[in-house]
N, C-alpha and C positions, 0 to 999 in steps of 0.2 A: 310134502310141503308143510310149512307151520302155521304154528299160530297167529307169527305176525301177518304171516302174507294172509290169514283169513281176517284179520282184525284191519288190515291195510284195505281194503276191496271196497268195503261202503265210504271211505275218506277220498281215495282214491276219486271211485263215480261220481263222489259228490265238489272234486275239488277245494275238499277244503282241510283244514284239521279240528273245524269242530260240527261237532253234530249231535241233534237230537238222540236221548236213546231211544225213542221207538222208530225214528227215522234211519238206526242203525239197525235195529233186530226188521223191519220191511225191510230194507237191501238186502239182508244176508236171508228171510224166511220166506218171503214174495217173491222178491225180484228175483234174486239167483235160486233161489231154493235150493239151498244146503244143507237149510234146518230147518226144525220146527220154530214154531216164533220162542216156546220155552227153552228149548236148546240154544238159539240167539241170545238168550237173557243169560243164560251159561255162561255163553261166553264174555257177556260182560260183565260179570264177576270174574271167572278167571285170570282177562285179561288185567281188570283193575290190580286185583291182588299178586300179578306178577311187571304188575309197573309200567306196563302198555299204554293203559287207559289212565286216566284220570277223572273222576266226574266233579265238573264244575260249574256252578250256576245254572243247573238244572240240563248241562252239555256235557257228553262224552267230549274228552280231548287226547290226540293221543301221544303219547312220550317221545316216541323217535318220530322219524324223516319219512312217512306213509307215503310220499311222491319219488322215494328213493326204492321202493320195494317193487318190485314183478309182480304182477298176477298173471301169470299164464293165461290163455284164454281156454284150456280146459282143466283149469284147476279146479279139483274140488276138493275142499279140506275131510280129511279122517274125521270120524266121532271122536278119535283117541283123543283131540285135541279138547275137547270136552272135558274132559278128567285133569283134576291137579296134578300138576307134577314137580316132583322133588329137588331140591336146589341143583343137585348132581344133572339132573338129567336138564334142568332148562339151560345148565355152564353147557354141556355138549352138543344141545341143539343151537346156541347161538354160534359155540365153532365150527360144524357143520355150515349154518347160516354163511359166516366166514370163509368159505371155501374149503375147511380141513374135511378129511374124509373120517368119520365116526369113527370106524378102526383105532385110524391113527392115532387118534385127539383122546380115544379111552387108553391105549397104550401108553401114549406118552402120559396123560395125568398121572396113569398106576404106579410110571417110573418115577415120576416125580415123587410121588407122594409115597414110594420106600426111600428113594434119596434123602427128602427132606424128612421123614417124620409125621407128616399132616395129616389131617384129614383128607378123605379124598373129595369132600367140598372146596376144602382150603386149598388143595395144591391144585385143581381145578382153574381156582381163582390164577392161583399165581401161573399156571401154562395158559389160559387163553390173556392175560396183561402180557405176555411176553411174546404173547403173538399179535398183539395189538386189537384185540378185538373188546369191544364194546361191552361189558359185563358189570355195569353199577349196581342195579338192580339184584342182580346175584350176589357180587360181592359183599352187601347189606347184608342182606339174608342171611349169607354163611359168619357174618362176622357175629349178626345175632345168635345164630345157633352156636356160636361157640361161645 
């Protein structure tokens, strides 16, 4: 499972899309125990700096549709998701998210990206728009890096 569905969990419970940060690191440190309460705080930077979260007026708010996401009722998020991850890898988690099978979705980038010349950020970008999936946030990023 990912990030979002771990960043989705405290909005969710709370019905709402905005919320306290310390009312989001107690849902995710107390109430479900996931993390530590510093792991919690992790993850609200990660999330922010990959376009999740937003903090505003002293509120976590978050980017997408958090009443559109699953939580499983025995979800429990990896540490992995802890750790920054790289443009390439958050284009493959959101087509995954998508329905595509990881496989598939690094095969086809590859192809793309000897067809076209690109980067494999950029031809990223250009296989998950063509499959219609959600990647603004990425597409930023890669267009900064290049």
């Amino acid at each position: 499972m990912s990030l979002r569905t771990a960043v989705a969990a405290p909005f969710k419970s709370a019905g709402t899309d905005a919320l306290g940060e310390r009312a989001f690191v107690v849902e995710l440190a107390v109430d479900r125990d996931w993390f530590s309460p510093d792991q919690a705080a992790r993850l609200v930077d990660i999330a922010t700096s990959e376009g999740l979260l937003e903090r505003e007026s002293g509120e976590l708010r978050t980017r997408f549709d958090a009443e559109s996401v699953t939580v499983p009722e025995e979800f429990t998020p990896e540490e992995s998701i802890l750790q920054a991850r790289s443009t390439f890898e958050r284009l493959v988690d959101a087509l995954v998210e998508a329905g595509e099978e990881k496989q598939d979705a690094v095969a086809g980038v590859n192809r793309l990206q000897s067809e076209l010349g690109l980067t494999v950020e950029a031809a990223a970008v250009v296989y998950a728009r063509r499959r219609g999936v959600d990647i603004k946030e990425a597409a930023t990023a890669t267009r900064e890096e290049l």
